[in-house]
C-alpha positions as a printed Julia matrix, in Angstrom:
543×3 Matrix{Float64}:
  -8.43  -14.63  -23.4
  -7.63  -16.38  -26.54
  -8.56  -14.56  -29.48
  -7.44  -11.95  -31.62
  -7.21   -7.88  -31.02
  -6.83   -5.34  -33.76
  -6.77   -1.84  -32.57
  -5.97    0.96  -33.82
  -6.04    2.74  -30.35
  -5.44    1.11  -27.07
  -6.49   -2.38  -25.93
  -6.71   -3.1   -22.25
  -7.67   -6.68  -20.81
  -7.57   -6.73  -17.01
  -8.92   -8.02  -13.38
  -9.25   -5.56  -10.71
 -10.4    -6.76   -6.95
 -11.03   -3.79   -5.09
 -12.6    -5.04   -1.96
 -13.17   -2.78    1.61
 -13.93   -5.55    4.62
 -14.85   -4.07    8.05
 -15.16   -6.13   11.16
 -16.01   -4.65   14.62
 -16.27   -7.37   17.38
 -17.44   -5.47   20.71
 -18.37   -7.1    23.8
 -18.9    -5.83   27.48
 -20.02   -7.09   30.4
 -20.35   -5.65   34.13
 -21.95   -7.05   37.75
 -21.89   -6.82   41.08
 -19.7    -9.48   41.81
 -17.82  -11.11   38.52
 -17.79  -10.15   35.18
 -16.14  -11.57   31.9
 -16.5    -9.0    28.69
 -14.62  -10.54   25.24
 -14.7   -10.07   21.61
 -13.33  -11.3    18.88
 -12.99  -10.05   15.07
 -12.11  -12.79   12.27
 -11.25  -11.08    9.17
  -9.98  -13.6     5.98
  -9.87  -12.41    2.51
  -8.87  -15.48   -0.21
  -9.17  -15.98   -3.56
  -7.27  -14.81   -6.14
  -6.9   -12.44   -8.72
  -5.78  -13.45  -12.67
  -5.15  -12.76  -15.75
  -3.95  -15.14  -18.21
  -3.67  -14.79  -22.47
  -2.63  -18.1   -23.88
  -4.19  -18.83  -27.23
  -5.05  -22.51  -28.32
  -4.05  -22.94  -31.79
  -4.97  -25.89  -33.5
  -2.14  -27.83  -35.14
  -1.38  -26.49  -38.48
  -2.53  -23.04  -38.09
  -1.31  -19.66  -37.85
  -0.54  -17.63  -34.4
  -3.68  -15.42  -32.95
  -2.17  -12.23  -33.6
  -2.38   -8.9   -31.71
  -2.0    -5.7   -33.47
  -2.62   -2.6   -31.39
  -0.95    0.91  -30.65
  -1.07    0.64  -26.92
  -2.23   -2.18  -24.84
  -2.17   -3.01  -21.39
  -2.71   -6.56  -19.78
  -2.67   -5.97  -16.24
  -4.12   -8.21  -12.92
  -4.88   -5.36   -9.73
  -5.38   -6.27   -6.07
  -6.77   -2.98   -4.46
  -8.26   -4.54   -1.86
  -8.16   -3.01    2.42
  -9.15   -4.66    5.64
 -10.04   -2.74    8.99
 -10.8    -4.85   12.05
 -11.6    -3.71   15.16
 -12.43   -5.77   18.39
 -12.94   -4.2    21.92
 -13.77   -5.15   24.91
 -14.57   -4.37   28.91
 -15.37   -6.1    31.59
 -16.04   -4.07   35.33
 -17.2    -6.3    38.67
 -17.03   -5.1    42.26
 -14.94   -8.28   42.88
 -13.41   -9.89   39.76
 -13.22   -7.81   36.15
 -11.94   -9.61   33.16
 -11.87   -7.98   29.42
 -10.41   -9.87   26.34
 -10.15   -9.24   22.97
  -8.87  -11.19   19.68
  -8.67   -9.64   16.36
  -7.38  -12.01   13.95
  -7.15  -10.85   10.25
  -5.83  -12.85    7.47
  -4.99  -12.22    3.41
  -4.15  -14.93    1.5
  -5.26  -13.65   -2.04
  -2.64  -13.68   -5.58
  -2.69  -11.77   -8.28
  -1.2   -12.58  -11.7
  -0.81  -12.03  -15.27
   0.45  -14.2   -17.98
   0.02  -14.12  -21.68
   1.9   -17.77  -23.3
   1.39  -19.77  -26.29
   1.2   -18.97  -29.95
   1.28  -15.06  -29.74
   2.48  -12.85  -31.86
   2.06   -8.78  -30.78
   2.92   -6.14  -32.98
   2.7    -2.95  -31.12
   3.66    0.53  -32.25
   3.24    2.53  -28.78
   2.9     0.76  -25.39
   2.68   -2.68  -23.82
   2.39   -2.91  -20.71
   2.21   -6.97  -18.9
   1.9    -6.14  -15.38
   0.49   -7.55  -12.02
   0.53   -5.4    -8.25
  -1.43   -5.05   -5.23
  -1.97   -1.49   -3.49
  -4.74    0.77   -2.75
  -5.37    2.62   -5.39
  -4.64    6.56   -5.63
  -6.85    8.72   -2.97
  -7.54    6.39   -0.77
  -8.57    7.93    2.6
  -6.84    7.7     5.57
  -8.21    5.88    8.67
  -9.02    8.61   11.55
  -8.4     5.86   14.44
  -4.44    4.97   13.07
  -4.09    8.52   12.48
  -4.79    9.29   16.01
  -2.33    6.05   17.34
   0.46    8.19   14.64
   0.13   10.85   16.69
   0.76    9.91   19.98
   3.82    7.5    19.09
   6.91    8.9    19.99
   9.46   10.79   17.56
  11.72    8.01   17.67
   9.62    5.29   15.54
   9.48    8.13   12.61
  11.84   10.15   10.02
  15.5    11.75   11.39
  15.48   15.33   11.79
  17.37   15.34    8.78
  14.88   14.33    5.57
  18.4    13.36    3.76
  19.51   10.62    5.99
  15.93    8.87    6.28
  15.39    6.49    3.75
  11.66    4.97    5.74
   9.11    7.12    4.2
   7.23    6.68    7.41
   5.72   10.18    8.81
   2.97   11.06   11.0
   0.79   11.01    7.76
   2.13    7.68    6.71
  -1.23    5.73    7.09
  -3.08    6.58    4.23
  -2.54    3.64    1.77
  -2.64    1.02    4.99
  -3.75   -2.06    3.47
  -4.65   -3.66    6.38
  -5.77   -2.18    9.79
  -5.92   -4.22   12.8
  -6.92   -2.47   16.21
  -7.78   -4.02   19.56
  -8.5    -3.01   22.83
  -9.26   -4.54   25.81
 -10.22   -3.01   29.5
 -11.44   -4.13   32.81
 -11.85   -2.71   36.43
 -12.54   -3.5    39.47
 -12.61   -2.5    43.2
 -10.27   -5.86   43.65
  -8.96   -8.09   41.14
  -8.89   -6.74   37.22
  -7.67   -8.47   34.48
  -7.31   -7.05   30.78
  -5.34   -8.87   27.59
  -5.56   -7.95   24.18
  -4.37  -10.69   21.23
  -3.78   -8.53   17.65
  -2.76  -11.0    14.6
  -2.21   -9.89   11.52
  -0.97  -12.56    8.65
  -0.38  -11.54    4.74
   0.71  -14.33    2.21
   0.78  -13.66   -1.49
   2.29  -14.64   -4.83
   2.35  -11.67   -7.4
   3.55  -12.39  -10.81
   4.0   -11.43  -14.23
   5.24  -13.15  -16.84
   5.65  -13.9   -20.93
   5.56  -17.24  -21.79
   7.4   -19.66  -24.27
   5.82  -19.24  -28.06
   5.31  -15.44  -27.53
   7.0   -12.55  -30.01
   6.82   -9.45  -29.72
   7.56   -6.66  -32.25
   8.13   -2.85  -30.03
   8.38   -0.37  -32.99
   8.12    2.7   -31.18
   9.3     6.1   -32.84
   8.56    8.5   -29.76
  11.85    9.59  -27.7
   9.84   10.98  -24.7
  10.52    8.85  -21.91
   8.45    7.1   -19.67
  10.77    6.73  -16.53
  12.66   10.0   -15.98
  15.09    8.58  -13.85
  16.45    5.93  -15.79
  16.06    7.54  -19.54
  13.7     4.29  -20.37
  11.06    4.96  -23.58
   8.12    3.29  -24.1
   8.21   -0.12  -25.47
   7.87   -2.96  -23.85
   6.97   -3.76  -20.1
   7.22   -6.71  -17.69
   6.82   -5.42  -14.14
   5.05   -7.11  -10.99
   4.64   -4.66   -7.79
   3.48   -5.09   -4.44
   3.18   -2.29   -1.61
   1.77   -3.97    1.74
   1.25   -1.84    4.47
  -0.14   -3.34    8.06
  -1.15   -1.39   11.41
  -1.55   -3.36   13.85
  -3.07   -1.38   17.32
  -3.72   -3.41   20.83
  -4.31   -2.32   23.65
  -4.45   -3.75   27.18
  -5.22   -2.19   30.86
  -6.66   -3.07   33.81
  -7.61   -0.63   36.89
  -8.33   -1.45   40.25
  -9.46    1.03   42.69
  -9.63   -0.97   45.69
 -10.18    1.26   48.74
 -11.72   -1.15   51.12
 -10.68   -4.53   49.76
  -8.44   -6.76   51.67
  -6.19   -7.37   48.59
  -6.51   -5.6    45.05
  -4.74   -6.93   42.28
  -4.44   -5.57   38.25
  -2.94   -7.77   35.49
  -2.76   -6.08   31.91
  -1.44   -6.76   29.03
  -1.07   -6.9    24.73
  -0.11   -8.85   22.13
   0.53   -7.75   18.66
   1.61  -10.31   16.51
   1.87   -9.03   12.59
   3.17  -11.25    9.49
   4.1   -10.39    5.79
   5.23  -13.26    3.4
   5.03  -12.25   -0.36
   6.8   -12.92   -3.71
   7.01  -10.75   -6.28
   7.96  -11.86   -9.92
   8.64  -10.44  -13.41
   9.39  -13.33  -16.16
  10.41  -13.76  -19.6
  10.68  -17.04  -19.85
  12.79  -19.41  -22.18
  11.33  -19.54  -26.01
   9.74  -16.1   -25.8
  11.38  -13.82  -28.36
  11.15   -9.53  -28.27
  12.27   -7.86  -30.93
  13.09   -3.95  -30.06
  12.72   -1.83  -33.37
  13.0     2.23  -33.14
  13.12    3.42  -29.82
  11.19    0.83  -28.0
  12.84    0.46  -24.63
  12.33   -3.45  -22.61
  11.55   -3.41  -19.01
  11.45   -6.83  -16.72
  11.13   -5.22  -13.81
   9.51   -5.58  -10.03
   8.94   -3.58   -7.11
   8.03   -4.72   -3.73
   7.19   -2.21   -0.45
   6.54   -4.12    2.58
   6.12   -2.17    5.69
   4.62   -2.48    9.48
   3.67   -0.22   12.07
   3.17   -2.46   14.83
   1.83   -0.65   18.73
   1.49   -2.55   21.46
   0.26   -0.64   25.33
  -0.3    -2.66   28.41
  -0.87   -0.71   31.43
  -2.0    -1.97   35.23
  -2.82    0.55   37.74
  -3.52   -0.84   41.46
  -4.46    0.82   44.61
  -5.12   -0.33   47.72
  -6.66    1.26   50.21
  -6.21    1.61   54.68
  -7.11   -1.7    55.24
  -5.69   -3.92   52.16
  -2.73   -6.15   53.15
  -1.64   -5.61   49.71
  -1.59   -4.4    46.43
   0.06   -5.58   42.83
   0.13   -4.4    39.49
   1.51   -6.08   36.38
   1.85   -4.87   33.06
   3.72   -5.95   29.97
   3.41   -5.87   26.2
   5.07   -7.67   22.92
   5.35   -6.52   19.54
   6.25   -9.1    17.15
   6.58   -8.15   13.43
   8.43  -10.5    10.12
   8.91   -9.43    6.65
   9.7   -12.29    4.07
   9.97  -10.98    0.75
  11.41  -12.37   -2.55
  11.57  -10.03   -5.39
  12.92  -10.96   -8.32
  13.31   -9.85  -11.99
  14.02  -12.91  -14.53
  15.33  -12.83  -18.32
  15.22  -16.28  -19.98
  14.31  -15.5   -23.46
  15.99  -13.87  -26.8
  15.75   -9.76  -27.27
  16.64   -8.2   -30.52
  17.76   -4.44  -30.55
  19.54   -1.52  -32.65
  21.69    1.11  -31.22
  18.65    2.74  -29.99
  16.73    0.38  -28.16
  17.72   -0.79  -24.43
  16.74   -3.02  -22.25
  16.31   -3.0   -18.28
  16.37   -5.61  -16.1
  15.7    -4.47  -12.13
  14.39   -5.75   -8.85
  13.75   -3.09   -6.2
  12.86   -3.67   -2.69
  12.12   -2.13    0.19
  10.88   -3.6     4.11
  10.5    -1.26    7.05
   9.26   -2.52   10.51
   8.31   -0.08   12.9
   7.78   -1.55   16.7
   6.75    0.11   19.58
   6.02   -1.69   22.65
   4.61    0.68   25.78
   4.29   -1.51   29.3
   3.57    0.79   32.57
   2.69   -0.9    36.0
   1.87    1.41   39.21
   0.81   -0.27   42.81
   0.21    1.87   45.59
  -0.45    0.6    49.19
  -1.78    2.49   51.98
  -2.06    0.01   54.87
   0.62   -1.39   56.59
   1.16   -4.27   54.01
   3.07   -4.88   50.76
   2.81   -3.08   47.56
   4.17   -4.97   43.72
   4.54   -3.49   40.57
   6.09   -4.84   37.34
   6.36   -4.0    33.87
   7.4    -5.85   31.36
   8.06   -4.81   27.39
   9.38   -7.01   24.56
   9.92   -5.91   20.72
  10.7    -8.53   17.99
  11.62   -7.14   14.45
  12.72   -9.71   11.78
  13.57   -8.74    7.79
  14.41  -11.97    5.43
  14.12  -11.94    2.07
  16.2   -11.59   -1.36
  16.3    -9.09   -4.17
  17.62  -10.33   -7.38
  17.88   -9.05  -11.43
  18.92  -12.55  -13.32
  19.67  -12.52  -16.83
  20.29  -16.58  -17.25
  20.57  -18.67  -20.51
  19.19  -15.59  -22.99
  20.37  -14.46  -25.82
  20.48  -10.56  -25.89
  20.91   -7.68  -28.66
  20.22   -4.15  -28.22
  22.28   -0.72  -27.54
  22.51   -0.3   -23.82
  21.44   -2.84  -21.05
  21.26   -2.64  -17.13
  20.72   -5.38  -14.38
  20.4    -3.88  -11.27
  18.87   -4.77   -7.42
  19.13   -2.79   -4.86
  17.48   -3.55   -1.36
  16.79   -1.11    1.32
  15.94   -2.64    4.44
  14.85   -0.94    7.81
  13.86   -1.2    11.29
  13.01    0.43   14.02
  11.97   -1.0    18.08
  10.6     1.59   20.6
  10.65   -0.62   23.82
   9.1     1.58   27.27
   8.68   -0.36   30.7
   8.54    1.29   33.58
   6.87    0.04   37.26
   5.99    2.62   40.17
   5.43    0.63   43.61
   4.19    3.2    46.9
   3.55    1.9    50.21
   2.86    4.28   52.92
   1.35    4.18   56.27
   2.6     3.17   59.7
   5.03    0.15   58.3
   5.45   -1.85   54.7
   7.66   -2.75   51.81
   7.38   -1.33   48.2
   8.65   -3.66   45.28
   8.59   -3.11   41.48
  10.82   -4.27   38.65
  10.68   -3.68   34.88
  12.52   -4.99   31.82
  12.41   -3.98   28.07
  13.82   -5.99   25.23
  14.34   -5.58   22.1
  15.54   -7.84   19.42
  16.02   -7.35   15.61
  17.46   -9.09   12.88
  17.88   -9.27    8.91
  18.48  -12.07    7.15
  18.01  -14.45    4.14
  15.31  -17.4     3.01
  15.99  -20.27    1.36
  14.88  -21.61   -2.21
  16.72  -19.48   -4.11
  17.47  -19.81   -7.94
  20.7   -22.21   -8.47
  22.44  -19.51   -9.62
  22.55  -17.78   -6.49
  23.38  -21.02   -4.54
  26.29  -20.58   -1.59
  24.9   -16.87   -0.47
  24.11  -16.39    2.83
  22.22  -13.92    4.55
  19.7   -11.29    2.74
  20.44  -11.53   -1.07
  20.92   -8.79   -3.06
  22.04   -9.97   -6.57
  22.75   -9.15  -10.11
  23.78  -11.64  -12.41
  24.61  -12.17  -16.17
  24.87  -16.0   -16.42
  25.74  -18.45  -19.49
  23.8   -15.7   -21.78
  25.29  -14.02  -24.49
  24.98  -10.53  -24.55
  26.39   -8.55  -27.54
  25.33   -4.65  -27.22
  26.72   -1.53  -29.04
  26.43    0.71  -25.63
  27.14    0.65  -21.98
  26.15   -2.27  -19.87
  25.57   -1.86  -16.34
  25.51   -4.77  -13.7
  24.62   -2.71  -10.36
  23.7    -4.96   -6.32
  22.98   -2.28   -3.79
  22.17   -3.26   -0.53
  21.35   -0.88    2.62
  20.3    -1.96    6.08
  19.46    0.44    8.93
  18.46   -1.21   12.12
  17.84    0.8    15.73
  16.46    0.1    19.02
  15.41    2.56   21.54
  14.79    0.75   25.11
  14.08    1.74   27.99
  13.33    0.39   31.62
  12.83    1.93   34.92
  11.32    0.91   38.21
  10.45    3.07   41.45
  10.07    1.69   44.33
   9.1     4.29   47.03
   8.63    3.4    51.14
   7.39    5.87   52.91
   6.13    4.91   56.27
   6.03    6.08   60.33
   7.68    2.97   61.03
   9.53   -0.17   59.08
   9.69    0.47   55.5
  11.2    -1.66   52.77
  11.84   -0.65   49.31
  13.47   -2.64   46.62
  13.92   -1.51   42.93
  15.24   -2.93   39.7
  15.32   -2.15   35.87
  16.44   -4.16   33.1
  17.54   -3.41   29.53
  18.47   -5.34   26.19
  18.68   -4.52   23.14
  20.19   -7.0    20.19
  20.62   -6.09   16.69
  21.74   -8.5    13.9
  22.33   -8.04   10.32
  23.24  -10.77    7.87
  23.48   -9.92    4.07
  25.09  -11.12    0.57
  25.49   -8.58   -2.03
  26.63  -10.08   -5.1
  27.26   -8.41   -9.07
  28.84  -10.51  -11.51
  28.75  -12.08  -14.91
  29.67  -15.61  -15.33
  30.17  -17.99  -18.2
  28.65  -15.47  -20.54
């Protein structure tokens, strides 16, 4: 847009992409002697979504001019995804099932307004950019169902006051993006099921005010718009993001194999899940807001990133009198990263009274939720050998920063804050376990099953100069070469806090019960490794 507005009333310019994308891949096959059953479900959603003010004045002329009581200039990205891909495949000799489910999200949203402006407002303006579902969205009945069979240790401590996830049994119903697979076979000798689940976000979401902009806030009312932090209307930077991604696969494999010489089940899933976003609030260098009244600034951003990530592979093989043996494999891997940068940026020149303030706050929060289920069971009648193993893996990475930078601005108001705080969480439910019976006249029973878990938080690199030397997950305010001059309090507030758990556990049975020789050999395995790296810095310098 770059004209002029004169209102009276309220003025709202905006983009909203609200898009709902459903994918169901299905395949199935089945014969007498061999039979391959796949699917696969390719979701992408591009693009992006934009708003951007930025008048062009000719040389010589006055600023376009925007007079208004309220007025909102906002980019939305309401946009959901559920994919769904399922397969089965049953032969009397060789059953194979295989599913992918690939979805990908690759769309930005932002708002700008630059140039020659000049906005006079005398209520509330609002500059803002975010993607979420928007209120009353409907949960989906399939992820409910997954919530409710998970086990209590991927959700909220029995006391409310020491959880900080917000994840519940209910948690699903602003999922963003829903990614379910499942993959089956049988067979009376040889089965083989795999599921692949990938689930990739990458987005830029910004907000900004430009060089060449002024603003005049004159607002007289007192009531205030954020409760918690005693903030009136005014004026309002503010970028958001809150990601959510449930990712479901699903792997097993059966083989009933009474009568076959050997019987053999493989199963097994993949879920493989990805968030990479930035979130950005700007005033930038040579834009000028000038606080009159009560008007209250806010440069602010919020960013929610969070995954529930459930992965089940599960092998059941029996043989029968006459097999010479029998094996069962099943394993599973849940692999889930957060990269986040959310950051809150003051370049430009605010003019107050005792009565205006101004904020300045990044807020963050990443929770990955991992539960990986593996179960393998071989049982052996004959007087031969029966294998079972189970194998389950959980990989949980956080990076990111969270900063509030007030750097080279001139500032003059009553009371001013800079605050980040981070929250990070994460939580790996690992579950292998392997059964192996052999019984009849002589035989050996075998089974082994591990469970790892590994989880980590850390930092990303690129960050501002003025953060330079920090290692580890950033969490940063910072007053730097500005010059701040206020007639109230100033608070400079970095809060970090990191909660990391695994639960694993492994088990293997090996039972030999025969009339004559009998062999059974057992082992279990478990790891779990939890790393946290961090910076949490609050200063002022050269100001």
């Amino acid at each position: 847009y770059d004209g002029a507005i004169s209102s009276a009333g309220s003025a709202i310019v905006q983009a909203r992409s609200q898009q709902t994308l459903v994918t169901v891949g299905v395949g199935g096959a089945g014969s007498g002697n061999f039979a391959l059953g796949g699917s696969i479900a390719v979701t992408e959603l591009n693009g992006a979504t934009t708003v951007n003010a930025d008048p062009n004045v000719t040389a010589g002329s006055s600023n376009k001019a925007w007079n208004v009581n309220n007025l909102t200039v906002s980019a939305q990205e309401g946009s959901s995804v559920v994919s769904f891909a399922g397969t089965i495949g049953v032969a009397s000799n060789v059953g194979i099932g295989a599913a992918l489910g690939f979805v990908t999200s690759n769309r930005n949203v932002s708002t700008s307004i630059s140039g020659d402006l000049t906005i006079t407002t005398t209520g509330h303006t609002a500059i803002t950019a975010g993607s979420q579902l928007p209120a009353g969205a409907t949960a989906n009945s399939e992820v409910t169902t997954a919530f409710n069979n998970l086990p209590d240790e991927a959700f909220a401590d029995s006391d409310p006051a020491t959880d900080d996830s917000g994840l519940s049994r209910t948690s699903t119903a602003n999922s963003q993006i829903v990614n379910i697979g499942v993959a089956a076979s049988g067979s009376r000798s040889n089965a083989f099921g795999f599921n692949l689940g990938k689930t990739s976000i990458d987005r830029d979401i910004t907000a900004s005010v430009g060089s060449g902009v002024i603003v005049n806030a004159n607002t007289s009312s007192t009531a205030d718009i954020d409760a918690e932090t005693a903030r009136d209307s005014g004026f309002e930077v503010s970028a958001n993001d809150k990601t959510s991604v449930v990712s479901v696969a699903v792997g097993a494999g059966i083989v009933p194999g009474a009568g076959s010489p050997t019987t053999l089940a493989i199963a097994g899933s993949v879920a493989l899940n990805d968030i990479d976003t930035k979130v950005e609030a700007k005033v930038l260098s040579g834009a000028t807001i000038n606080l009159t009244s009560h008007a209250d600034l806010l440069v602010g951003t919020t960013n929610e990133a969070k995954i529930i990530s459930i992965a089940l592979g599960a092998a059941v093989s029996v043989g029968g009198a006459e097999s010479r043996g029998s094996g069962g494999v099943g394993f599973s891997a849940a692999v889930s990263t957060i990269e986040t940068e959310t950051a809150s940026v003051l370049n430009g020149t605010v003019t107050g009274t005792g009565n205006n303030a101004v904020f300045v706050t990044a807020d963050n929060e990443s929770v990955i939720v991992n539960v990986s289920i593996a179960a393998a069971v071989a049982t052996q009648a004959g007087a031969a050998v029966s294998v079972a193993g189970g194998g389950a893996g959980s990989g949980a990475f956080i990076k990111g920063a969270t900063y509030a930078l007030v750097e080279n601005a001139s500032v003059t108001t009553g009371n001013m804050t800079v605050s980040a705080e981070n929250d990070a969480e994460i939580r790996s439910v690992v579950l292998a376990v392997a059964v192996s019976i052999a019984a009849g006249q002589q035989g050996a029973a075998v089974s082994i099953g591990v469970g790892i878990a590994n989880n980590e938080t850390n930092g990303i690199t690129g960050l501002p100069t003025a953060f330079s030397g920090h290692d580890g997950f950033l969490t940063g305010a910072l007053i730097k070469d500005s010059i701040v001059d206020l007639s109230g309090a100033l608070s400079v507030l970095a809060k970090s806090t990191q909660l990391v758990r695994a639960d694993v556990v492994s088990a293997a049975v090996g039972v030999a019960a025969t009339g004559g020789f009998s062999l059974s050999l057992s082992g279990a395995g478990a790891s779990a490794e939890n790393r946290g790296n961090a910076s949490v810095y609050a200063a002022i310098v050269g100001s």
